[in-house]
C-alpha positions in Angstrom: 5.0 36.7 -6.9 7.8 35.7 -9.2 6.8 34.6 -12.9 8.8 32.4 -15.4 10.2 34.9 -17.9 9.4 31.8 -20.8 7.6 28.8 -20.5 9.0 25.4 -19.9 9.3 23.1 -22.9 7.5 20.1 -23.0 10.6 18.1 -22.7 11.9 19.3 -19.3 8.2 19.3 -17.9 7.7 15.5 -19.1 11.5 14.6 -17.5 10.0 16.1 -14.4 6.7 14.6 -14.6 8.5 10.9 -15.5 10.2 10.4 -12.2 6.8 10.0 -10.6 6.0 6.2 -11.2 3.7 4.2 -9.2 5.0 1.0 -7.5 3.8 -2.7 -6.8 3.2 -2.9 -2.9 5.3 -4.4 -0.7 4.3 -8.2 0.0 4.9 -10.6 3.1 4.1 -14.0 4.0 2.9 -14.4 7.5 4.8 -17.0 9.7 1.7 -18.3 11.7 -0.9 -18.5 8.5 1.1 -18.8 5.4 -1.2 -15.7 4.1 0.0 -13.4 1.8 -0.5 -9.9 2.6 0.4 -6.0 2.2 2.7 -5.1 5.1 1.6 -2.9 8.0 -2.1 -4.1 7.0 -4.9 -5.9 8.8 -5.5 -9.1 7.0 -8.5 -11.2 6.7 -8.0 -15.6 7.0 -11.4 -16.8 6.5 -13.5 -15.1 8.7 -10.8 -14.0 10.9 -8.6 -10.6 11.5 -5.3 -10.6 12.1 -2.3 -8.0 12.3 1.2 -8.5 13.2 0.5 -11.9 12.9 -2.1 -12.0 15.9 -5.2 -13.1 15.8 -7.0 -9.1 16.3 -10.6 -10.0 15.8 -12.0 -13.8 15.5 -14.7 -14.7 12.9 -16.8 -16.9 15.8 -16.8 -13.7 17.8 -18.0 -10.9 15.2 -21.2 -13.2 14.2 -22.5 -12.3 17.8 
């Protein structure tokens, strides 16, 4: 197994290390509801489920 012959200085590992950021999610406003949500996510409108703007699960059925 290769070894470094000297160790990284703190400087190039923290320029490495810095291009790792986290990032706000992505948001959209469904057409049908006007609900804001996180793309490619089931969302919840009251008691109901929806995806892909369909109606997925309703709240009426799920208290059954």
């Amino acid at each position: 197994m290769p070894n470094p012959k000297r160790r990284f200085s703190k400087t190039r590992t923290a320029s490495r290390r810095s291009t790792y950021k986290a990032t706000a999610p992505t948001l959209s406003v469904d057409a049908n509801t006007g609900e804001m949500h996180m793309r490619h996510r089931a969302y919840k409108v009251g008691d109901d489920l929806y995806y892909n703007g369909k109606l997925m699960v309703s709240g009426s059925d799920s208290a059954e």
